[in-house]
C-alpha positions in Angstrom: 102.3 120.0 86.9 105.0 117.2 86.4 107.0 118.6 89.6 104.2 117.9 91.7 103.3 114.6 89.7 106.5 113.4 91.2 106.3 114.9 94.5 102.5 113.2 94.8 104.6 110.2 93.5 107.4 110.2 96.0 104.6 110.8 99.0 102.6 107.9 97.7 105.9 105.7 97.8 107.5 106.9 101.2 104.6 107.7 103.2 102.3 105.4 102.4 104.1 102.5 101.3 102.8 102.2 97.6 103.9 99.3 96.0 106.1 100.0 92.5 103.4 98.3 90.6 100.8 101.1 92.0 103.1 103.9 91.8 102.8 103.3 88.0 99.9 102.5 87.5 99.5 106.0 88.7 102.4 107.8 86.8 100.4 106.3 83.8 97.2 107.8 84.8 98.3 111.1 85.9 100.3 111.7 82.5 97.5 111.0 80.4 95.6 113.1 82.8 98.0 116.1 82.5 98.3 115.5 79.1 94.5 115.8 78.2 94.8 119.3 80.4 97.6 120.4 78.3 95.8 119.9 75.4 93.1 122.1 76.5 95.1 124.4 77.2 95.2 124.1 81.4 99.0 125.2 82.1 99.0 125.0 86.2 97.8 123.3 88.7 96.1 126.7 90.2 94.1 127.1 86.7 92.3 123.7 87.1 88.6 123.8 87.6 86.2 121.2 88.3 84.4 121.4 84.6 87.7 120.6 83.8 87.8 117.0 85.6 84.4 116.7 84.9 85.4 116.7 81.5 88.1 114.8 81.2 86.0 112.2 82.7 83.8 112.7 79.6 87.0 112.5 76.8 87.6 109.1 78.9 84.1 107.7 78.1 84.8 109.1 74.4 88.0 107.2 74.6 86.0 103.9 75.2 86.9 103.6 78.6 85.0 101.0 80.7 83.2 102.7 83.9 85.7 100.8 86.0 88.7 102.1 84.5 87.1 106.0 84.2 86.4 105.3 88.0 89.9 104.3 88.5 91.6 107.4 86.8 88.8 109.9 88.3 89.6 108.4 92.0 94.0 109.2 91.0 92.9 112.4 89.9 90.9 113.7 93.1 93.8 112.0 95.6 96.4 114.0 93.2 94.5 117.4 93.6 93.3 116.3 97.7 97.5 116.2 97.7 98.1 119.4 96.4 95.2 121.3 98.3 96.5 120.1 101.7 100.5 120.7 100.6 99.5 124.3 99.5 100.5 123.8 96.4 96.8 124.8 95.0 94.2 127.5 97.2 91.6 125.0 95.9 90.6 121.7 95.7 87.9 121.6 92.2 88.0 117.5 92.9 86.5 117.7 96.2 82.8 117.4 94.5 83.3 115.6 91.5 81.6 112.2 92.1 82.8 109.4 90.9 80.8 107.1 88.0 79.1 104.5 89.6 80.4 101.1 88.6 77.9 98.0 88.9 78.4 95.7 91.8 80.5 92.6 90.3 80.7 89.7 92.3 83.9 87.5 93.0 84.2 84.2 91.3 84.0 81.5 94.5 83.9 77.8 94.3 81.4 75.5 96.2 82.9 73.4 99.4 82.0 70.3 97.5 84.5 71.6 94.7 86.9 72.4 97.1 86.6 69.7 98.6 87.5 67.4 95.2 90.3 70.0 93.9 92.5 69.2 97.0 91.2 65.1 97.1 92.2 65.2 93.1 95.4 62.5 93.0 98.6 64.5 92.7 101.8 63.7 91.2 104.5 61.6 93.2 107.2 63.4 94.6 108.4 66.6 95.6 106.5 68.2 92.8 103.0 67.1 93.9 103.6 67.3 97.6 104.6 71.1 96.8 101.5 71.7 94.9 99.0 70.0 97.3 100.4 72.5 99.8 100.2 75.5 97.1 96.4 74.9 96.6 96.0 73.9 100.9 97.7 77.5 101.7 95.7 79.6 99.1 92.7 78.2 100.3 93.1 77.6 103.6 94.5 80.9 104.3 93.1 82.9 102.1 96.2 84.2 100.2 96.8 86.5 97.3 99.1 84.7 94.3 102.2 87.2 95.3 101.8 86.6 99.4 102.1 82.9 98.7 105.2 83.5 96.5 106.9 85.9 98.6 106.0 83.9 101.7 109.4 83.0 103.4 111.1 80.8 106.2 111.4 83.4 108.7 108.2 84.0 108.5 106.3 80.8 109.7 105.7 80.2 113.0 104.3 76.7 113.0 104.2 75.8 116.4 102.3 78.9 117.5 100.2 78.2 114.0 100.1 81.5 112.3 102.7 83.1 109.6 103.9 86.6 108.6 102.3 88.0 105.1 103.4 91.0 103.3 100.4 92.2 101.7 100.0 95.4 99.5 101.9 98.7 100.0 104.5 95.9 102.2 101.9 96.0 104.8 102.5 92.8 107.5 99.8 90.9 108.8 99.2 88.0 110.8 97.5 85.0 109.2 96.1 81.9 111.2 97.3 78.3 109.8 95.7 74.9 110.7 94.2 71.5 109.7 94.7 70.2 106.2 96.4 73.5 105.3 99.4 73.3 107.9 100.1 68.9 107.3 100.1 69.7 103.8 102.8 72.7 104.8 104.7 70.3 107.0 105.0 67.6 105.1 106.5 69.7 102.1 108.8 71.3 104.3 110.1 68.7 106.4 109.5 65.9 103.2 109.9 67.5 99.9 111.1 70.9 100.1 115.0 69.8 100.6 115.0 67.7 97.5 114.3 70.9 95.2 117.2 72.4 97.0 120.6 72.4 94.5 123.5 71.4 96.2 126.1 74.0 96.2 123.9 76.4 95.4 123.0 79.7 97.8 120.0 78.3 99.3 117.1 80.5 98.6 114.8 82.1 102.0 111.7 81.1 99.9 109.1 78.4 100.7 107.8 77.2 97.8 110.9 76.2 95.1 110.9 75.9 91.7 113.0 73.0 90.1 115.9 74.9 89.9 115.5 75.7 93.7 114.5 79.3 93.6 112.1 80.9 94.4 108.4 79.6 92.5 107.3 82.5 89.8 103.2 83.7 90.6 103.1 82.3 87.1 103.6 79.0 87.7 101.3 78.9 90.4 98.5 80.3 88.2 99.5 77.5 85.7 99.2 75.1 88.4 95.8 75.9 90.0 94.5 75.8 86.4 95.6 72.4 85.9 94.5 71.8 89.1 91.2 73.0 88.1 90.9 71.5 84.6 91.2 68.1 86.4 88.0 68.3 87.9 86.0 70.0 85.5 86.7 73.5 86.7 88.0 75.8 83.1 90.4 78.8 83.8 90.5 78.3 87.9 92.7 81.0 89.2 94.3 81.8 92.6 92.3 84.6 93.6 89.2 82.2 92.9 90.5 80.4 95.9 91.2 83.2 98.2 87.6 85.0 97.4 86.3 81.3 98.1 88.0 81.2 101.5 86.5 84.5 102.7 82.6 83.2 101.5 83.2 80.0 103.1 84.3 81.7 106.2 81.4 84.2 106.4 79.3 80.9 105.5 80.5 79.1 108.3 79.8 81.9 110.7 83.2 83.8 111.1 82.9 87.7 111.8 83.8 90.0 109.2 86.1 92.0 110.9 88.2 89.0 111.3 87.6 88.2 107.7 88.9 91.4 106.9 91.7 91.2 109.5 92.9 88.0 107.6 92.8 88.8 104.3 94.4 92.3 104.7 91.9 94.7 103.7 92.3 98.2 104.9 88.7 99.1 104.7 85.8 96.8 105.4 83.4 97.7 102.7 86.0 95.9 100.6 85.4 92.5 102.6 81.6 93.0 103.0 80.9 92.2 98.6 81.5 88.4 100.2 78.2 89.6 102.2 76.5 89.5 98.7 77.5 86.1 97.3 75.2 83.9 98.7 72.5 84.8 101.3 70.9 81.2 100.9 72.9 80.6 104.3 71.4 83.8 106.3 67.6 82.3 105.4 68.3 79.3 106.5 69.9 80.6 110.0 67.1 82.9 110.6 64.5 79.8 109.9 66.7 77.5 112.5 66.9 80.4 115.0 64.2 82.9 115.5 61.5 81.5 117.5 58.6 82.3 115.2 60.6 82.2 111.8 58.3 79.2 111.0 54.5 78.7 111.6 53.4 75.5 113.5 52.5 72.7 112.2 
């Protein structure tokens, strides 16, 4: 079984373009998975049955395992043995019908527009420091960025003129994200203002956007630390970065934007993934219908 652990774990990394981070996150799993069906005795891969799954699904719930995370190593488990049916590794699939536990519908955390609207009008340190910031928390936002696009986010990569810029998303997938309004100035003025100053003469300059103070490239944690500050200013406790990027997609559905471009611009591969910001507020879907559909109101 640990062979074709590290075969599955070589596909996942070649051919689809897993990040490291996933790729152990799923080493973890699948050991603790092989390692429950050595203990019950399970030698190969061929011997595997689906009471077998189903049960190690149960020892996870013994185990104290939320429903997320026994979702999580059940969903591994039936791409690991989908893998090994269609390699021909195994003359059976016993994952096909397991069904995974259902795991209750948790919303993301957004922010209104009016407290959007004050986190980036909140006064901001002079210099270099809090020009780079304002354009931190005008990027996340306005463009709906995850913590380690932001960071990764290069020179090469922004096309300000045409107004978009290159992200590497998950698995090192590209995509092309849009970039206007408050959320370019505040880009511009950093780079053409502030960004040289954190620069250290003499040293090999580095491709990144966004510097640190010893003019390398800014760590994800120091841009949580800042958004939480940021946050904390005006009332907001434990803000985060994602808050911000799950608060751009709302107020995009809000304002009337499609989904698929939604998706298009925040990266996701599958829409279902994009359509929980369907579910966060529907206040705005009333109160189009009433404005819109010719007998939505009775006269007065």
């Amino acid at each position: 079984m640990e062979s074709f652990v590290r075969e599955y774990l070589a596909y996942l990394s070649v051919e689809r373009g897993s990040s490291p981070k996933t790729i152990e996150a799923y080493r973890r799993d699948l050991h603790d998975y092989t390692g429950f069906l050595n203990q019950t005795a399970v030698a190969c891969a061929e011997a595997v049955s689906r009471d077998d799954i189903v049960a190690y699904a149960s020892h996870l719930v013994g185990r104290g395992y939320k429903t997320s995370s026994v979702e999580r190593h059940i969903s591994v488990v039936k791409g690991f043995h989908r893998f090994l049916y269609r390699e021909g590794h195994s003359a059976k699939n016993p994952a096909d019908t397991v069904k995974l536990p259902k795991v209750p519908e948790m919303l993301p955390d957004v922010v209104s527009i009016s407290q959007m609207e004050a986190l980036l009008a909140q006064p901001f340190e002079e210099g270099a420091f809090g020009v780079r910031n304002r354009a931190i928390l005008e990027v996340l936002y306005g463009c709906g960025l995850r913590v380690s696009e932001l960071v990764g986010l290069e020179l090469t990569e922004l096309f300000a003129d045409e107004g978009f810029m290159r992200v590497v998303g998950k698995g090192s997938k590209e995509r092309i994200v849009p970039i206007s309004g408050f959320a370019a100035e505040a880009l511009k003025r950093y780079l053409e203002e502030e960004r040289p100053a954190l620069m250290k003469p003499g040293a090999k300059a580095s491709p990144a956007v966004f510097l640190n103070s010893r003019g390398g490239r800014l760590s994800r944690q120091s841009v949580h630390a800042l958004v939480a500050r940021a946050g904390m200013f005006i009332g907001i406790a434990n803000l985060h970065p994602h808050t911000l990027r799950h608060s751009f997609a709302t107020h995009m559905l809000e304002g009337g934007a499609d989904l698929r471009v939604i998706q298009e611009i925040l990266g996701h591969s599958d829409i279902s993934t994009t359509q929980v910001y369907t579910h966060v507020d529907r206040s705005h879907i009333r109160a189009e219908y009433l404005a819109a559909h010719p007998r939505g109101k009775l006269r007065q």
